[in-house]
Backbone bond lengths (Angstrom), bond angles and torsions (degrees), N, CA, C in turn:
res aa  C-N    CA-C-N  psi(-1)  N-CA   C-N-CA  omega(-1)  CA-C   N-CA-C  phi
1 X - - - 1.442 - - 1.519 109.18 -
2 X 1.290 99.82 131.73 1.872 99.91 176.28 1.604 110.76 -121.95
3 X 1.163 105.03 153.67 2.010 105.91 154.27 1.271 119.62 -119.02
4 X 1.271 100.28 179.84 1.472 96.58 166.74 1.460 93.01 -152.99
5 X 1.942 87.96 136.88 1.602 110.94 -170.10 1.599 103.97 -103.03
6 X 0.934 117.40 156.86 1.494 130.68 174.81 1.511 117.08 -150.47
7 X 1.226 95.39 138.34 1.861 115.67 -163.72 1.236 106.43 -137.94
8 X 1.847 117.97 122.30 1.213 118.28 -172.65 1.737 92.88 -150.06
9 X 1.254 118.24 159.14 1.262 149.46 -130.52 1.413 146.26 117.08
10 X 1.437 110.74 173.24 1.561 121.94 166.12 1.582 99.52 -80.84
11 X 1.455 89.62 126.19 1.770 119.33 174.54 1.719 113.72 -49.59
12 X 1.330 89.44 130.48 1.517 95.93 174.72 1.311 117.03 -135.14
13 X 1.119 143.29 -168.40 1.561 155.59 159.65 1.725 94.95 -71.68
14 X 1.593 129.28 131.67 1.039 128.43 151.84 1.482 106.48 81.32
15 X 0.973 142.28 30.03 1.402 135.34 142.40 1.151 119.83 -41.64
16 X 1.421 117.57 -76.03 1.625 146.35 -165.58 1.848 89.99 -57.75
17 X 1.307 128.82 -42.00 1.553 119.61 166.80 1.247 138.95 -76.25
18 X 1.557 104.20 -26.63 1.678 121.29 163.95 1.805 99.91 -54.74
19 X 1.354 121.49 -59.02 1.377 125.18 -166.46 1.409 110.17 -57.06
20 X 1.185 101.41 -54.13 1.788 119.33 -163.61 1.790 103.83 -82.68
21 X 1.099 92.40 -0.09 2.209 82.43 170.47 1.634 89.47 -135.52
22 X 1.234 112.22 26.66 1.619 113.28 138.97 1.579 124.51 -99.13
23 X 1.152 91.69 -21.27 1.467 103.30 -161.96 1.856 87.20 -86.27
24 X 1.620 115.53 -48.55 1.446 110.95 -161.84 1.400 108.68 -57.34
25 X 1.389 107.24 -46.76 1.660 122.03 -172.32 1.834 100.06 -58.08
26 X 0.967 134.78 -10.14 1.512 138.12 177.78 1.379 103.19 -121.48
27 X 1.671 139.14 35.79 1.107 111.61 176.78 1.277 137.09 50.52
28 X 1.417 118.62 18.39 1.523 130.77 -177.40 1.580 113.42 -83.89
29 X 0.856 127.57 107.85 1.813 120.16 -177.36 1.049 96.56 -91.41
30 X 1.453 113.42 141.88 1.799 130.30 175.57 1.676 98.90 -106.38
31 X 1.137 109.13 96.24 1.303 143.30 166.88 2.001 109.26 -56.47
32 X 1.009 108.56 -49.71 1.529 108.08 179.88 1.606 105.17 -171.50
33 X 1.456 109.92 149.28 1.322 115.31 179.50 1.788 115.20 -156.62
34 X 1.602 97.33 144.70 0.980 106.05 174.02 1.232 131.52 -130.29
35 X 1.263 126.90 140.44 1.850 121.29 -154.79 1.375 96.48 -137.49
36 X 1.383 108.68 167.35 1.322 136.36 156.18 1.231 141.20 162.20
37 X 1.110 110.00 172.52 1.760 100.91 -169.81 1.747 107.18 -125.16
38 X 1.356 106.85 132.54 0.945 124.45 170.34 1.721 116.59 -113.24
39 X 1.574 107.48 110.53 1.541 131.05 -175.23 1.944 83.99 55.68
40 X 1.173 104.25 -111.36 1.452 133.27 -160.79 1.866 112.54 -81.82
41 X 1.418 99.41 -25.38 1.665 111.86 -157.37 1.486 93.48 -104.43
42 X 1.418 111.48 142.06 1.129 119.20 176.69 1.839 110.72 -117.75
43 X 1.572 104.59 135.08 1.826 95.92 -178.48 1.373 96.41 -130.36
44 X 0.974 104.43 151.99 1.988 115.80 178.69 1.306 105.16 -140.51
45 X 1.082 119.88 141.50 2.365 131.52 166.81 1.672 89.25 -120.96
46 X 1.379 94.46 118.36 1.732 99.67 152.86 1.385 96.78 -110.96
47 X 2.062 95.64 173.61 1.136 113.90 -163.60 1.885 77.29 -133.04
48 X 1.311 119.37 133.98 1.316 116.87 -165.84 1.852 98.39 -144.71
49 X 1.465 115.25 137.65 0.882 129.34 -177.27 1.687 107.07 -104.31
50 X 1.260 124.50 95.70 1.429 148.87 -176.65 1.514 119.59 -70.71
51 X 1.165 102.74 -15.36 1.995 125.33 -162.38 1.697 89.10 -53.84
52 X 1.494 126.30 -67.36 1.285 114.20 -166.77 1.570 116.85 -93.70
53 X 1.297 109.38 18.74 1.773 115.56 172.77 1.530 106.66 -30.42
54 X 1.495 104.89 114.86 1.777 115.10 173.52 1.491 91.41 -66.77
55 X 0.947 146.56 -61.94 1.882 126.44 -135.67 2.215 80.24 -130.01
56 X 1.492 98.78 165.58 1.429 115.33 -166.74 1.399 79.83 -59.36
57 X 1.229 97.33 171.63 1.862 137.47 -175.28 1.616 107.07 -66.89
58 X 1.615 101.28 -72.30 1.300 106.95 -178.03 1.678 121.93 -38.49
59 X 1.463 94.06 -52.76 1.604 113.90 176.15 2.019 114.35 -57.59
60 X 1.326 104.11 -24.34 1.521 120.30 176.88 1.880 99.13 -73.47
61 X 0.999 120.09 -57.76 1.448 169.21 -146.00 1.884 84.91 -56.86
62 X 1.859 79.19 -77.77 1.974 104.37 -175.71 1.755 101.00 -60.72
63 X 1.153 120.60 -22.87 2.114 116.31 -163.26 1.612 77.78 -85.67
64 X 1.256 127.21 -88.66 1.153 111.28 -174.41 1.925 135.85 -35.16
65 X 0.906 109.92 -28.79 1.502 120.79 -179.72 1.510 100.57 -67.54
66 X 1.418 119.97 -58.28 1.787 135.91 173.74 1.677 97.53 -56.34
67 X 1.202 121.52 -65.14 1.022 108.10 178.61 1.858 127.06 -29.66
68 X 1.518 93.52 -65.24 1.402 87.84 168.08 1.476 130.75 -67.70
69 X 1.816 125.42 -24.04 1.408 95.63 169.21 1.130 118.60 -106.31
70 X 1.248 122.45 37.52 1.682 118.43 125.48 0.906 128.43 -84.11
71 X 1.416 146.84 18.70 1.775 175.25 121.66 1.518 121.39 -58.66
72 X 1.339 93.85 -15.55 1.748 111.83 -171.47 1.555 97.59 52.72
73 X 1.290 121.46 56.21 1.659 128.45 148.76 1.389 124.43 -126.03
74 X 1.249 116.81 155.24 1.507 119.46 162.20 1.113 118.03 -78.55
75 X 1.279 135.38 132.29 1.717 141.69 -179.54 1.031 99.27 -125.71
76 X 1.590 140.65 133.64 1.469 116.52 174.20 2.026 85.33 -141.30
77 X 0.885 129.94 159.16 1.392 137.77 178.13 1.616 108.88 -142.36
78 X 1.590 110.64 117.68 0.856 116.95 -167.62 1.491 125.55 -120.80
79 X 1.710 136.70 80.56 1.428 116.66 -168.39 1.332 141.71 -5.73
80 X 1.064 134.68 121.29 1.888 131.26 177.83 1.331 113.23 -48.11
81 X 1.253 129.68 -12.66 1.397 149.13 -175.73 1.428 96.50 -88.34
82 X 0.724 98.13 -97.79 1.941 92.14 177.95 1.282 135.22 -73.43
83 X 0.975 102.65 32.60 1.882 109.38 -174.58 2.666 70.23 -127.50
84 X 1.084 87.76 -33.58 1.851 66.80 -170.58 1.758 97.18 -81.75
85 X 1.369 104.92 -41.38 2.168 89.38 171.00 1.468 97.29 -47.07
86 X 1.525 135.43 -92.54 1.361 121.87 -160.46 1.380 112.08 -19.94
87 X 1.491 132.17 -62.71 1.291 110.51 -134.00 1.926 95.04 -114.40
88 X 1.455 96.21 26.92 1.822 112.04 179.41 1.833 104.03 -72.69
89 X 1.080 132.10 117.88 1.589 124.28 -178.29 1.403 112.68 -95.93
C-alpha cells in the first residue's frame, strides 16, 4: 500500500523533517520525494510506503494534516487507490 503526501506553503526551516519524523515514528517509508521552492512558497509530492502503518490511515492522514496547520501549511495524504481513480482517464 502506498500514498502520496503533499506539502504546500511559505518556506521555512524544517518542513522536509516535520513530515519525515512523522512518517518514521509510524513506520512510514519515504519511498521517493519531490520538493521545491517557488520565490517564497515551498511544494513537495512524497511517495510513501503505508504497508506497516502503526495506527489507521485516516488517523495518520488527520496527525499530519494538524501537523501542518500549526506550521501554517497544507499537508494532505492521499491513498494510491484514490489519488490513481482521480487522475485514471
Amino acid at each position: 500500500m502506498k500514498a502520496v503526501i503533499t506539502v504546500t506553503g511559505k518556506d521555512t526551516v524544517g518542513i522536509i523533517a516535520l513530515v519525515s519524523t512523522e512518517c518514521a515514528a509510524n513506520d512510514v517509508n519515504i519511498l521517493d520525494i519531490s520538493q521545491t521552492v517557488l520565490g517564497e512558497y515551498f511544494a513537495m509530492i512524497m511517495l510513501a510506503d503505508v504497508e506497516k502503518l502503526k495506527i489507521p490511515f485516516v488517523e495518520f492522514a488527520d496527525r499530519l494534516a494538524e501537523l501542518g496547520r500549526a506550521k501554517n501549511l497544507d499537508i494532505h495524504v492521499m491513498h494510491e487507490d484514490i489519488f490513481n481513480s482521480m487522475h485514471r482517464i
